[in-house]
ROTISE-272343 format. One record per residue (C-alpha): chain; residue number from 1; x, y, z; residue in one letter. Coordinates in nm, 4 decimals. Example, Ala and Ser with C-alpha at 12.3 -4.5 7.8 and 13.67 -1.06 7.14 Angstrom:
2
<pakol chain="A" resi="1" east="1.2300" north="-0.4500" up="0.7800" resn="a"/>
<pakol chain="A" resi="2" east="1.3670" north="-0.1060" up="0.7140" resn="s"/>
//
This chain:
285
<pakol chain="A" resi="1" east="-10.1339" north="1.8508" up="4.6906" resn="x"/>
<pakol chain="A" resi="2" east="-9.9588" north="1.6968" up="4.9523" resn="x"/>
<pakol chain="A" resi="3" east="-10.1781" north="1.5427" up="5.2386" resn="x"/>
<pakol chain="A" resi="4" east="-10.2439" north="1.7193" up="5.5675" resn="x"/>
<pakol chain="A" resi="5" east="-10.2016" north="1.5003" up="5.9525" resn="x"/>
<pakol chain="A" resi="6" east="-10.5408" north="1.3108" up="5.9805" resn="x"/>
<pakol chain="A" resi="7" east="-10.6457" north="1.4465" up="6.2733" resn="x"/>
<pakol chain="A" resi="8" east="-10.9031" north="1.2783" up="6.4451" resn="x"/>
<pakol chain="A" resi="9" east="-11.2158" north="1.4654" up="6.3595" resn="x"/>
<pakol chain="A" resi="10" east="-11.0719" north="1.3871" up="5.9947" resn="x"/>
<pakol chain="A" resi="11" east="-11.0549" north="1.0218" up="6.0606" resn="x"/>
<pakol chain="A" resi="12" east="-11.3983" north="1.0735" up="6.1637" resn="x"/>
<pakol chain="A" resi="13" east="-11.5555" north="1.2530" up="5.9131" resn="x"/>
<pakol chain="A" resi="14" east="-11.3564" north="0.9981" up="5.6437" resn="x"/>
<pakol chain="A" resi="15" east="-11.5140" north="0.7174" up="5.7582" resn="x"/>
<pakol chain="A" resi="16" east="-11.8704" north="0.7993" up="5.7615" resn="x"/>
<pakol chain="A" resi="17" east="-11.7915" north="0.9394" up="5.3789" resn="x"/>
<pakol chain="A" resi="18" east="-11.6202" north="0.6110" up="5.3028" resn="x"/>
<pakol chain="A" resi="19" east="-11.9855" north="0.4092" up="5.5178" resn="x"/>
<pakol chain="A" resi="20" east="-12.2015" north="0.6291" up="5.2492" resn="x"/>
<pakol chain="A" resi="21" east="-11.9892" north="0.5458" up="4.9697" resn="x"/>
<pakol chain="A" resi="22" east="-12.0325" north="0.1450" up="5.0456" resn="x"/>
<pakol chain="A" resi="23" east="-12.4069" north="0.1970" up="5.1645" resn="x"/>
<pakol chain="A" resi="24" east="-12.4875" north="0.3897" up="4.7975" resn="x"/>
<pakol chain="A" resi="25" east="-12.2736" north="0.0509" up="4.5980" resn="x"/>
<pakol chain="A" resi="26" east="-12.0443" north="0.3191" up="4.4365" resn="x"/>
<pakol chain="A" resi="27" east="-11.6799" north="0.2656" up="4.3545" resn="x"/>
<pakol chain="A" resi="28" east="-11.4335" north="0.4993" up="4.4512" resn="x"/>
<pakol chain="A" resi="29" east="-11.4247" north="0.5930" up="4.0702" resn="x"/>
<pakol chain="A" resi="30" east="-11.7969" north="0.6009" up="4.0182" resn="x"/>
<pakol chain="A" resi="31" east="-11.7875" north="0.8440" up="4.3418" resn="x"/>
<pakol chain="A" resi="32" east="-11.5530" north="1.0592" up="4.2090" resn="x"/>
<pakol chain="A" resi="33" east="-11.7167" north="1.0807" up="3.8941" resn="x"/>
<pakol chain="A" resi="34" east="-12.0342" north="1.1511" up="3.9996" resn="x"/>
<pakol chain="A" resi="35" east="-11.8377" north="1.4577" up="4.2804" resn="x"/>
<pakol chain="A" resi="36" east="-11.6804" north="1.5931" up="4.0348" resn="x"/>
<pakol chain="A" resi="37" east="-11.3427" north="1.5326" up="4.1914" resn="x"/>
<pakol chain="A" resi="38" east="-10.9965" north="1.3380" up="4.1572" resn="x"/>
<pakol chain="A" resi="39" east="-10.9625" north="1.0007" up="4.2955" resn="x"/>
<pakol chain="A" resi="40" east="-10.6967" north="1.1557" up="4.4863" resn="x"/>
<pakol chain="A" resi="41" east="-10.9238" north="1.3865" up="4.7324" resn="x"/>
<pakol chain="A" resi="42" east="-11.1699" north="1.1128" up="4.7700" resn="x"/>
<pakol chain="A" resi="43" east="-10.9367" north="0.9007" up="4.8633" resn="x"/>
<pakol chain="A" resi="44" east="-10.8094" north="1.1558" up="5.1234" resn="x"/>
<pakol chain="A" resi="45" east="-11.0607" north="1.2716" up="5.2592" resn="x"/>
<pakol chain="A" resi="46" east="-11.1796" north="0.9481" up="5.3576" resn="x"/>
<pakol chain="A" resi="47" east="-10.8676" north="0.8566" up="5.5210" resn="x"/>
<pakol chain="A" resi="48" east="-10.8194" north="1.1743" up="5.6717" resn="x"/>
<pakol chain="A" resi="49" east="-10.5821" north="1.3184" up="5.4597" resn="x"/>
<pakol chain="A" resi="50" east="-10.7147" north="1.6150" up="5.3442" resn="x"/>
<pakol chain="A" resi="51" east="-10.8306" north="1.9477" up="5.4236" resn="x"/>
<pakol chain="A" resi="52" east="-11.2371" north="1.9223" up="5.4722" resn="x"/>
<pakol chain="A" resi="53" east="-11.4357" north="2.1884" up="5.2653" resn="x"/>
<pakol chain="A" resi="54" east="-11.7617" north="2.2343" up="5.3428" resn="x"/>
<pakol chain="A" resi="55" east="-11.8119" north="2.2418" up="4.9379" resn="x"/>
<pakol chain="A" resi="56" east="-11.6703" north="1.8919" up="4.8282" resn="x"/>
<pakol chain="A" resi="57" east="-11.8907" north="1.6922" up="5.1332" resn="x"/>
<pakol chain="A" resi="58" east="-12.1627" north="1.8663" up="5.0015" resn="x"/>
<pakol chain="A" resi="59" east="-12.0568" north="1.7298" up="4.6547" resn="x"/>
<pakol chain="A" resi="60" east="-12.0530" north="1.3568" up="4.8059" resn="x"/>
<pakol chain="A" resi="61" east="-12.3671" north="1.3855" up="4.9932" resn="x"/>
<pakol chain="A" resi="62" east="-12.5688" north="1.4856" up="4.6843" resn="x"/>
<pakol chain="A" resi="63" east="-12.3632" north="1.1288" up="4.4784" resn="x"/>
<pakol chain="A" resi="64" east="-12.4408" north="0.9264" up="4.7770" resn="x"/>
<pakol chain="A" resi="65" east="-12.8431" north="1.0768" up="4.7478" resn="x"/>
<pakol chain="A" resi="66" east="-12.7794" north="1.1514" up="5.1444" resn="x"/>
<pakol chain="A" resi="67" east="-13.1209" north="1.2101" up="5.3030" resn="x"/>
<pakol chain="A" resi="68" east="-13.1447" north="1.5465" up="5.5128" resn="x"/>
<pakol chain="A" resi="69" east="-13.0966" north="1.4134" up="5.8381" resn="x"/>
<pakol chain="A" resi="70" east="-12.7968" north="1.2253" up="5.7385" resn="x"/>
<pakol chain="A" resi="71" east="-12.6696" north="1.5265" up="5.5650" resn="x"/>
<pakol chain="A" resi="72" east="-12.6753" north="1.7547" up="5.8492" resn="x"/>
<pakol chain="A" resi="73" east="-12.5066" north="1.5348" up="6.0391" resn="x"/>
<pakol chain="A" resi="74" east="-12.2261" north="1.4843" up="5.8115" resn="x"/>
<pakol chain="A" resi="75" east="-12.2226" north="1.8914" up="5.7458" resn="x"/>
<pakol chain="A" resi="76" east="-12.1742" north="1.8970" up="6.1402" resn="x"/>
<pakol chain="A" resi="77" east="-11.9135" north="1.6885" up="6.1521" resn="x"/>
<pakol chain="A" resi="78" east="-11.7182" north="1.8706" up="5.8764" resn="x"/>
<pakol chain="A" resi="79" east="-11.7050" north="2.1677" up="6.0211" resn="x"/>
<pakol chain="A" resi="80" east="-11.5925" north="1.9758" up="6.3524" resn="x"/>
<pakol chain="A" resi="81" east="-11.3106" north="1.8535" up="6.1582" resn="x"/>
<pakol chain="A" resi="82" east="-11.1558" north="2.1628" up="6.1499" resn="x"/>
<pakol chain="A" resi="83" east="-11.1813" north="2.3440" up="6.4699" resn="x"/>
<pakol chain="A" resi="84" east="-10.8506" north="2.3597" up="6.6242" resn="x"/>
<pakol chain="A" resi="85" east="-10.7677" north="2.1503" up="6.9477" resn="x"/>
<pakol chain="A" resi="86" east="-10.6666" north="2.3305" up="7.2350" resn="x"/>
<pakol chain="A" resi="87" east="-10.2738" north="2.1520" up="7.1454" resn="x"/>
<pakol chain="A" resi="88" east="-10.2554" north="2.4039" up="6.8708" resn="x"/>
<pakol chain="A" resi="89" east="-10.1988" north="2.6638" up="7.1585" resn="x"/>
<pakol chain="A" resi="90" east="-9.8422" north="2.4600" up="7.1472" resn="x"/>
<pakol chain="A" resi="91" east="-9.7784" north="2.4302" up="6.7696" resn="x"/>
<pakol chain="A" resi="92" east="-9.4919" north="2.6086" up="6.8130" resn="x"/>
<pakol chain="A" resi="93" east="-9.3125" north="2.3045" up="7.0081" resn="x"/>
<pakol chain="A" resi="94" east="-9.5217" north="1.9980" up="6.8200" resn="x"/>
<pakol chain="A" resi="95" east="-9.3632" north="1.7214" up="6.7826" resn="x"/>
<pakol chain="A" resi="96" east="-9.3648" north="1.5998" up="6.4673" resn="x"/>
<pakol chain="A" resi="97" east="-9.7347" north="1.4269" up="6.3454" resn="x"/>
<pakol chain="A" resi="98" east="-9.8487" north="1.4519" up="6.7347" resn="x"/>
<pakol chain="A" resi="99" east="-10.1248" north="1.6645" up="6.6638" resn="x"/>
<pakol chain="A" resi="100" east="-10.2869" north="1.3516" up="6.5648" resn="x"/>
<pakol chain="A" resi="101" east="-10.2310" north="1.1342" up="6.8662" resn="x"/>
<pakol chain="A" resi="102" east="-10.3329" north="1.4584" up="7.0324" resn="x"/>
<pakol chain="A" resi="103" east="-10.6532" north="1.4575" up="6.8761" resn="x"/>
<pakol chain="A" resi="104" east="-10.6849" north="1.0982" up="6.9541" resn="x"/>
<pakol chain="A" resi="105" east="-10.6652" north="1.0997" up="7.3315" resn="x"/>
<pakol chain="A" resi="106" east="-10.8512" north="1.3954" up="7.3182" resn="x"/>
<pakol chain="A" resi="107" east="-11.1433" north="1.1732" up="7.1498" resn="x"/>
<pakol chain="A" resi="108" east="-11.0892" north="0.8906" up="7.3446" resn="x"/>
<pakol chain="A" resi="109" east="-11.2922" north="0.7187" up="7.6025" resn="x"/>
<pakol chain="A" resi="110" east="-11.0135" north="0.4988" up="7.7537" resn="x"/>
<pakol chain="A" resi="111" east="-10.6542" north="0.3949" up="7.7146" resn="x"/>
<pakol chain="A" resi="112" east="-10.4942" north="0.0744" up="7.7573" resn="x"/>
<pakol chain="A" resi="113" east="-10.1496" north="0.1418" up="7.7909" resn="x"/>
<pakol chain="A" resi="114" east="-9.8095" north="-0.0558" up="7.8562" resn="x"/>
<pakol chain="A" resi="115" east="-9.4702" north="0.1368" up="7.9616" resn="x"/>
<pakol chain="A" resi="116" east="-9.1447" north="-0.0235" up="7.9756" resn="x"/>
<pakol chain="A" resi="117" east="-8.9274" north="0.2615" up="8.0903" resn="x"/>
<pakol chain="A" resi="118" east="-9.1155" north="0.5669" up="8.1139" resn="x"/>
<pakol chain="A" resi="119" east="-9.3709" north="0.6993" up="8.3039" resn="x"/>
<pakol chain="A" resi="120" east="-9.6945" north="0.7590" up="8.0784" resn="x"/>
<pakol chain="A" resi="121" east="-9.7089" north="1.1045" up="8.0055" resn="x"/>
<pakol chain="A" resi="122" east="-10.0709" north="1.1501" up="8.1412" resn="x"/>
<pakol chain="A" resi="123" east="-9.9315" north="1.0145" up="8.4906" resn="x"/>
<pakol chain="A" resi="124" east="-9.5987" north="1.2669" up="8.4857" resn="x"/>
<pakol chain="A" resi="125" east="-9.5728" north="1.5107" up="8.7570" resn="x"/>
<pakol chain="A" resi="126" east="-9.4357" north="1.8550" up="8.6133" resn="x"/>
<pakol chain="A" resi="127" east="-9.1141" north="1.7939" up="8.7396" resn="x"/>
<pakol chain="A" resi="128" east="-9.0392" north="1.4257" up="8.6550" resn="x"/>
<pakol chain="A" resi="129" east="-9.1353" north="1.5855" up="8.2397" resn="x"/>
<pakol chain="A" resi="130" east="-8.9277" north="1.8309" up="8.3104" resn="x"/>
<pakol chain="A" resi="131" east="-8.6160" north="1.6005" up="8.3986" resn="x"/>
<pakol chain="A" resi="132" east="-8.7469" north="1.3746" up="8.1136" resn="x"/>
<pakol chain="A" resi="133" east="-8.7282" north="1.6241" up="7.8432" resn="x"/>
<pakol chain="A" resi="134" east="-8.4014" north="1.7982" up="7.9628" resn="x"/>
<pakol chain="A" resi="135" east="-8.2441" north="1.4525" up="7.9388" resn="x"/>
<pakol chain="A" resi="136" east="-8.4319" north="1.3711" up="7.6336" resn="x"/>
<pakol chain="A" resi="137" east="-8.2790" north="1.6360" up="7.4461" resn="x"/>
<pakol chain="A" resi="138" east="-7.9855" north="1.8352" up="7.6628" resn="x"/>
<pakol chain="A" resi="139" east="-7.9056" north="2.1226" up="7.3958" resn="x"/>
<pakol chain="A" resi="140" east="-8.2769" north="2.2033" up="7.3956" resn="x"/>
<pakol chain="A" resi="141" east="-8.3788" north="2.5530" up="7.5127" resn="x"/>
<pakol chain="A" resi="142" east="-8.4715" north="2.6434" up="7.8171" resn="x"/>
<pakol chain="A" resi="143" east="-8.7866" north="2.8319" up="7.6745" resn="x"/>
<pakol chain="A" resi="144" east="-8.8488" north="2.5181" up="7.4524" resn="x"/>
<pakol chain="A" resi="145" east="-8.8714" north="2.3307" up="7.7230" resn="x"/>
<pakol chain="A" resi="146" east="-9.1283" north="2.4731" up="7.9848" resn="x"/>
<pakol chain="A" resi="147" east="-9.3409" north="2.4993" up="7.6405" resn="x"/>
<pakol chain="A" resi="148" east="-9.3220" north="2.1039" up="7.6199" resn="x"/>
<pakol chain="A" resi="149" east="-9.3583" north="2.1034" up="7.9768" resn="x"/>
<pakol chain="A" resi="150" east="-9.6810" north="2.2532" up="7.9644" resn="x"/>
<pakol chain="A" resi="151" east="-9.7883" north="2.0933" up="7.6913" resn="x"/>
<pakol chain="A" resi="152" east="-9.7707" north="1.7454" up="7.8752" resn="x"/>
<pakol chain="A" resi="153" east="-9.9421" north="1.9347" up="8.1805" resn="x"/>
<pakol chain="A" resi="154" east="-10.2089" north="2.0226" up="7.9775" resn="x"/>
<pakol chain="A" resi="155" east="-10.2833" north="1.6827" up="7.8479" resn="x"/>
<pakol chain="A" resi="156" east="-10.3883" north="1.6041" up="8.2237" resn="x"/>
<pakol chain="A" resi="157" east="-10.7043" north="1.8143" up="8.2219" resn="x"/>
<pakol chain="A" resi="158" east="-10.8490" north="1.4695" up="8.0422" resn="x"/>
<pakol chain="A" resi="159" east="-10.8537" north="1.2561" up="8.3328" resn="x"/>
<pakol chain="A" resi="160" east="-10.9857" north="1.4936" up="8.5680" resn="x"/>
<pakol chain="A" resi="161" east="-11.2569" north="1.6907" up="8.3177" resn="x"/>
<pakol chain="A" resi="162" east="-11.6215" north="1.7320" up="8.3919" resn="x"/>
<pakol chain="A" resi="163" east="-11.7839" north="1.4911" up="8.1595" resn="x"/>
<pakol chain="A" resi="164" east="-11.6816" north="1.1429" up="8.0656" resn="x"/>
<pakol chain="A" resi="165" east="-11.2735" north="1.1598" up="8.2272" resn="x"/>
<pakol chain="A" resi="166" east="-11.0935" north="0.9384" up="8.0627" resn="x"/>
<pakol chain="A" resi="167" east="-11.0048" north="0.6457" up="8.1480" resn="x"/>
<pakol chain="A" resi="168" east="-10.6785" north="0.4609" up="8.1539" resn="x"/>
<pakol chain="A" resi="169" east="-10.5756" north="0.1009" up="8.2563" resn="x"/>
<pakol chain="A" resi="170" east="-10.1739" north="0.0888" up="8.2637" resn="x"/>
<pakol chain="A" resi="171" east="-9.9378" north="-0.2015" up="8.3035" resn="x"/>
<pakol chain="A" resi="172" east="-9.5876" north="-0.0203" up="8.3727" resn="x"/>
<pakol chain="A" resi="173" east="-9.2714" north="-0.2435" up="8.3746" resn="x"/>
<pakol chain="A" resi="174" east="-9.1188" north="-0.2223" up="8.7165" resn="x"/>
<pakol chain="A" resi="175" east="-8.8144" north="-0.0235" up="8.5347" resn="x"/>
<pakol chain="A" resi="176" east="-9.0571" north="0.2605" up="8.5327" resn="x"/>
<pakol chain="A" resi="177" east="-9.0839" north="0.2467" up="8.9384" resn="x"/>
<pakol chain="A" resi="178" east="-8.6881" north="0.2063" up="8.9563" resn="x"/>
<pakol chain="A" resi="179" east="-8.5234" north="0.4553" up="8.7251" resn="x"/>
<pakol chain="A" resi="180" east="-8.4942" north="0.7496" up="8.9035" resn="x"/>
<pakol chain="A" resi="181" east="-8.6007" north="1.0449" up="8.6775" resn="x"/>
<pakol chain="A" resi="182" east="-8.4730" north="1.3763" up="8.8341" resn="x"/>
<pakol chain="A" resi="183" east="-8.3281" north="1.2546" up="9.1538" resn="x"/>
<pakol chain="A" resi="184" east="-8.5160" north="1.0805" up="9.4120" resn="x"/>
<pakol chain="A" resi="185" east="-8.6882" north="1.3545" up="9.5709" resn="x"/>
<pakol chain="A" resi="186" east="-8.8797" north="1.4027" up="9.2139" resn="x"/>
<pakol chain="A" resi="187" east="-8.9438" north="1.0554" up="9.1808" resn="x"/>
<pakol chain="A" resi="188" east="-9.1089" north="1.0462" up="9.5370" resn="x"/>
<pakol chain="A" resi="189" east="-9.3392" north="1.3373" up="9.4524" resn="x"/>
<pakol chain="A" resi="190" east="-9.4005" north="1.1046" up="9.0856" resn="x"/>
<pakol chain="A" resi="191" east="-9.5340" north="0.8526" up="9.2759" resn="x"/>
<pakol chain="A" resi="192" east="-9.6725" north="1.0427" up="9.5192" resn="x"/>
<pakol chain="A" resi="193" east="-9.9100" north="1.1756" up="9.2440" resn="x"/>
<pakol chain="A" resi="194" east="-9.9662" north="0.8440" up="9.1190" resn="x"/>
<pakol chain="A" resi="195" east="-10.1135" north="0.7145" up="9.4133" resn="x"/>
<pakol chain="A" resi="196" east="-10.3031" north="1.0318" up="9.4149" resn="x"/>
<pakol chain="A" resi="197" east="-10.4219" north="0.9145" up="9.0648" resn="x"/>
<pakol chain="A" resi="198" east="-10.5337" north="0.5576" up="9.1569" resn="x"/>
<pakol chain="A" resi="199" east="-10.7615" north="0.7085" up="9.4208" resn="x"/>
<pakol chain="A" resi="200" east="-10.9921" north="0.7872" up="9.1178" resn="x"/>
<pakol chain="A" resi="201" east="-11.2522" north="0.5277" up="8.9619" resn="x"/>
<pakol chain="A" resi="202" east="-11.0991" north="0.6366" up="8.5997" resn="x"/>
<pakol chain="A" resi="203" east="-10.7277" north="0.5440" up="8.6798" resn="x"/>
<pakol chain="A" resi="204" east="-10.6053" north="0.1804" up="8.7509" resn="x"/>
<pakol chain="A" resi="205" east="-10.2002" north="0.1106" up="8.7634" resn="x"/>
<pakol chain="A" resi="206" east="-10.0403" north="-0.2553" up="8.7579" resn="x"/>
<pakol chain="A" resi="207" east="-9.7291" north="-0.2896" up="8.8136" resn="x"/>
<pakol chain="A" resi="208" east="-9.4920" north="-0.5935" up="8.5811" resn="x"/>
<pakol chain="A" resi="209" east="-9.2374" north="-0.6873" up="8.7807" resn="x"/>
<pakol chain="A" resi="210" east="-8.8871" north="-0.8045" up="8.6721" resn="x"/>
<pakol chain="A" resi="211" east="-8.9850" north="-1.1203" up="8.8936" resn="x"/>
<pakol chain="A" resi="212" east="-9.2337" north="-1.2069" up="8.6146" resn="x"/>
<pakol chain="A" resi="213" east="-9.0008" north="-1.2888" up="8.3408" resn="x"/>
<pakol chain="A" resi="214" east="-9.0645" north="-1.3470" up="7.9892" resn="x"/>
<pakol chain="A" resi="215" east="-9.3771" north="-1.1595" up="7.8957" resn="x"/>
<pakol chain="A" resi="216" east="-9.5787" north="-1.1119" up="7.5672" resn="x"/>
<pakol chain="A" resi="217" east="-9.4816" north="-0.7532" up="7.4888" resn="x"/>
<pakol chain="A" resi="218" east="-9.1050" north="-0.7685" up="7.4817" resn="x"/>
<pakol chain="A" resi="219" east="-9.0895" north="-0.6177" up="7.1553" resn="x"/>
<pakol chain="A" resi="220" east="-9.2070" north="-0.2633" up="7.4098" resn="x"/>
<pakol chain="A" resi="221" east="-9.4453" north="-0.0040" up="7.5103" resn="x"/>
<pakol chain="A" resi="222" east="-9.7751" north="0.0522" up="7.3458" resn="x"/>
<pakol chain="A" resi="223" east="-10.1407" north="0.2528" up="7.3475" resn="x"/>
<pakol chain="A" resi="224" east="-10.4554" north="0.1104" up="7.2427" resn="x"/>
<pakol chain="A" resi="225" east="-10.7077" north="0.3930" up="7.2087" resn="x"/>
<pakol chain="A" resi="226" east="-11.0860" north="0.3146" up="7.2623" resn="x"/>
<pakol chain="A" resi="227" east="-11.3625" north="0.4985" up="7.1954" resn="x"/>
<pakol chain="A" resi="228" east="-11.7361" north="0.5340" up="7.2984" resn="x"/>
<pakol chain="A" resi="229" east="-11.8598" north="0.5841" up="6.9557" resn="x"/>
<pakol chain="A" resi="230" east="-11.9388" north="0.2522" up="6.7791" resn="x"/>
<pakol chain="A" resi="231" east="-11.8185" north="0.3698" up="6.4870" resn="x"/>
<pakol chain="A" resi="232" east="-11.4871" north="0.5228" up="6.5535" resn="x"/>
<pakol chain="A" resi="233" east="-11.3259" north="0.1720" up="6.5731" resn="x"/>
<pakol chain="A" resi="234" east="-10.9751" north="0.1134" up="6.8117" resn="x"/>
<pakol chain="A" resi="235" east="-10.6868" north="0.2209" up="6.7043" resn="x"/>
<pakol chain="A" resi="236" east="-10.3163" north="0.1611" up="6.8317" resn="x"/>
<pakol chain="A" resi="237" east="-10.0429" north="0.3902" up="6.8934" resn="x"/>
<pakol chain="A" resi="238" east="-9.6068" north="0.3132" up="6.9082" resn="x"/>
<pakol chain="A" resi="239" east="-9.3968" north="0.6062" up="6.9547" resn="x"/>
<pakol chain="A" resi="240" east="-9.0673" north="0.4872" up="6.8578" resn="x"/>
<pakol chain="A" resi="241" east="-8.7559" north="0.6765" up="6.7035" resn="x"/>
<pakol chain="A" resi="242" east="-8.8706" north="0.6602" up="6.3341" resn="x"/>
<pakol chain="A" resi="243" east="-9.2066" north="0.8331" up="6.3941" resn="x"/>
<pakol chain="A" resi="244" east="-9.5004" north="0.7662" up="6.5424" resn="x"/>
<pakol chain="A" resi="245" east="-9.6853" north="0.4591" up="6.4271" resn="x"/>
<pakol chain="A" resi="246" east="-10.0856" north="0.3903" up="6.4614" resn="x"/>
<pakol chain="A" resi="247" east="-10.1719" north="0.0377" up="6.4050" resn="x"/>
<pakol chain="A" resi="248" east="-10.5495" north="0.0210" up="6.3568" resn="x"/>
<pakol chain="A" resi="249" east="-10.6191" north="-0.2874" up="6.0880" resn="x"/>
<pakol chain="A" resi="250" east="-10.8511" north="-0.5385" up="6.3081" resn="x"/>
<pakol chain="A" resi="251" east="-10.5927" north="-0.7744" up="6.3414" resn="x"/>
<pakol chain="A" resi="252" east="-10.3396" north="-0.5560" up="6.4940" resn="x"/>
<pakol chain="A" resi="253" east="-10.5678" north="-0.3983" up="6.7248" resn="x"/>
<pakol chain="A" resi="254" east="-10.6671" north="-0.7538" up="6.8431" resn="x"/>
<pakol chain="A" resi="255" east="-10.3309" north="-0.8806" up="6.8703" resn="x"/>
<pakol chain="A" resi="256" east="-10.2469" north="-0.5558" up="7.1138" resn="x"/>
<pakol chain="A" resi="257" east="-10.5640" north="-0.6070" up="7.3223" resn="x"/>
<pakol chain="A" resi="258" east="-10.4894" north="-0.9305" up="7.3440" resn="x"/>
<pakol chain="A" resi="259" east="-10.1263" north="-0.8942" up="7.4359" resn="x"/>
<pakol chain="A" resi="260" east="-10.2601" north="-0.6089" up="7.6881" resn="x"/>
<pakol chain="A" resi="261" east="-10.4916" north="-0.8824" up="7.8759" resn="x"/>
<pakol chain="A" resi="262" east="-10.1944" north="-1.1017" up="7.8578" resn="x"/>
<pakol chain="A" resi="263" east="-9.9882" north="-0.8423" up="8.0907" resn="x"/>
<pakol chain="A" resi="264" east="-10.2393" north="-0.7524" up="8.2909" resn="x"/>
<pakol chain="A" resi="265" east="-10.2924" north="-1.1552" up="8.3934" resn="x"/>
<pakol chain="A" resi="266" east="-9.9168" north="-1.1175" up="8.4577" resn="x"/>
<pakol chain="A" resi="267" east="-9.8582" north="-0.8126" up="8.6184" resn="x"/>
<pakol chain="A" resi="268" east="-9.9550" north="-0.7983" up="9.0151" resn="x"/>
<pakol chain="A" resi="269" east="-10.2821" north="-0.6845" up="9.0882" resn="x"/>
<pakol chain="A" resi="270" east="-10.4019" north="-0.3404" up="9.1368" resn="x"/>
<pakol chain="A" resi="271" east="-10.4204" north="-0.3272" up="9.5118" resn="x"/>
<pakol chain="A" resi="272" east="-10.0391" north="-0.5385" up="9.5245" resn="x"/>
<pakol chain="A" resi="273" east="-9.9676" north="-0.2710" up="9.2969" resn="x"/>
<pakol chain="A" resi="274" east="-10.0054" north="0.0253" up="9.5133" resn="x"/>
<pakol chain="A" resi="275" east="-9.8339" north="-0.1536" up="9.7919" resn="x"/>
<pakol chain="A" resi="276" east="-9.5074" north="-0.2453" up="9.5622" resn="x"/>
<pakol chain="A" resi="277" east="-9.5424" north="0.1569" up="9.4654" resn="x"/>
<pakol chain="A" resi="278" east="-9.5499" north="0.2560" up="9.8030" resn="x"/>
<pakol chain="A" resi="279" east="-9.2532" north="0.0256" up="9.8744" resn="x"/>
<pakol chain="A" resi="280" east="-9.0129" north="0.1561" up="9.6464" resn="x"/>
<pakol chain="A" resi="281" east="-9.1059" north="0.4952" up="9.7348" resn="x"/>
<pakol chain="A" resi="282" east="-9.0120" north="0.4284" up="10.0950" resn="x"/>
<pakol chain="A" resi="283" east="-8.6949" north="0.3140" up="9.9443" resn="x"/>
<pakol chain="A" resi="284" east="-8.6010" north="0.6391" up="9.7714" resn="x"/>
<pakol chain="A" resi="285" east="-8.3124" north="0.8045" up="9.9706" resn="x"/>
//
C-alpha cells in the first residue's frame, strides 16, 4: 500500500509511537512482532505515512505496555489525526502534497519566513493572489482560480484567530516591494494591508534591501515552522518547482534559523522597514 501525505496530526501521532517504541528498548522488528504487523506500517505510521486506525495504535500501546493515561492520550491523538482540516473544503484545487504544509501552519505557533520575489501568501491581499495566480498559470480557469483565491484568503484567519494567532517574523527581499503584481493600484492596496498587518503584536516585516548585497540565503526563499509543543520539533519548508521540500533533520533546521538571524541582522529594522514600505508606496503611480 502506497503511503498517504503525512499530515501533521500524522507527524504527530508518529512520533510519540516512535518516543514509546525507544522508551519500551524495542526494535522496529521486535515492535512489529510483538503488533502483529509489517515493518512496513510501523514504519509509516511513525513517519506519518499511513492511514491511522484506531485498531493498530491500540496494537502498539499494548507492545509498548502503555499505562492508561498514556494510552488515552495517544487514542486522542489518533483520532485527531484524521479529522479533516478546514483546506479539505478546497481539495478540489490542492496543490499537489500542500495539504501537509497546510496542516503545518495550521499547527504552528510562529513562522520565520524569507521571500525573495513574492509576497508571503499569509500577507497577500485578494487581489495581488489573484494577479499572482492568473500570471502563475494564464490558461487556468477562471472558476479554478477564485477557488485558489479563496483558498489563500482563508489561510489568513490564522493570524487574526481568537486563541494563540500566529505569529510570523518575515525578511522580504526588496524585489518583493518593487515588482508590481497587478498594476500599481493593487500593489498600493498590498501594502496598504501590510502596514495594516504590522500594526499587530503577532506580525513583524523587515525589509532586505538590494543596498545590502551579498547575503546568506542567496540560494532563495524559505519557512521555518515552530511550534509550541516541545515535542513537535521545527521543521522547514522550500516550495520550489520540483515539489515541495520540508527539511526537518536538526542540522538543517539549525542551519535555516541560523541563516534567518543572519538576514534579519542584515535587513533594516522593523520600524526603517515600515518607512522604506511606505516610501515605495508613495512612489507607485
Amino acid at each position: 500500500m502506497a503511503g498517504v501525505a503525512p499530515t501533521m496530526g500524522r507527524r504527530r501521532l508518529g512520533g510519540v509511537l516512535k518516543t514509546l517504541r525507544l522508551g519500551a528498548g524495542l526494535s522496529n522488528e521486535q515492535a512489529r512482532q510483538r503488533a502483529s504487523m509489517s515493518t512496513a506500517k510501523l514504519s509509516r505510521l511513525e513517519t506519518g505515512h499511513n492511514v491511522v486506525l484506531l485498531k493498530d495504535v491500540r496494537a502498539l500501546l499494548d507492545a509498548y505496555n502503555a499505562d492508561g493515561k498514556t494510552r488515552n492520550k495517544v487514542l486522542q491523538l489518533a483520532q485527531a489525526a484524521e479529522q479533516s482540516g478546514w483546506w479539505q473544503e478546497f481539495d478540489d484545487v490542492l496543490p499537489a502534497d500542500f495539504d501537509l504544509y497546510l496542516s503545518v501552519e495550521e499547527a504552528a505557533a510562529s513562522l520565520l519566513v524569507f521571500e525573495t520575489s513574492i509576497m508571503h501568501g499569509l500577507l497577500q491581499t485578494e487581489n495581488y493572489a489573484r494577479a499572482w495566480l492568473r500570471a502563475e498559470d494564464p490558461g487556468r480557469p477562471n472558476a479554478e482560480l477564485e477557488r485558489l483565491v479563496g483558498l489563500r484568503m482563508a489561510r489568513r484567519q490564522a493570524l487574526t484567530r481568537e486563541a494563540d494567532p500566529l505569529t510570523v517574523w518575515a525578511v522580504l527581499d526588496e524585489a518583493v516591494f518593487r515588482r508590481r503584481v497587478g498594476g500599481s493600484e493593487i500593489m498600493r492596496e498590498q501594502l496598504e494591508h501590510l502596514l495594516t498587518l504590522c500594526e499587530s503584536a503577532n506580525v513583524t516585516i523587515q525589509v532586505l534591501p538590494f543596498s545590502a548585497g551579498e547575503h546568506v540565503a542567496a540560494s532563495g526563499s524559505f519557512t521555518l515552522v515552530e511550534f509550541s509543543e516541545p515535542t513537535d520539533p521545527e521543521i522547514g519548508y522550500v516550495d520550489c518547482a520540483a515539489g515541495n521540500v520540508y527539511p526537518e533533520k536538526p542540522a538543517q533546521v539549525r542551519r535555516m534559523k541560523t541563516n534567518f538571524h543572519h538576514l534579519t541582522s542584515t535587513a533594516l529594522e522593523p520600524i526603517k522597514s515600515l518607512a522604506f514600505i511606505r516610501k515605495v508606496q508613495r512612489e507607485l503611480t
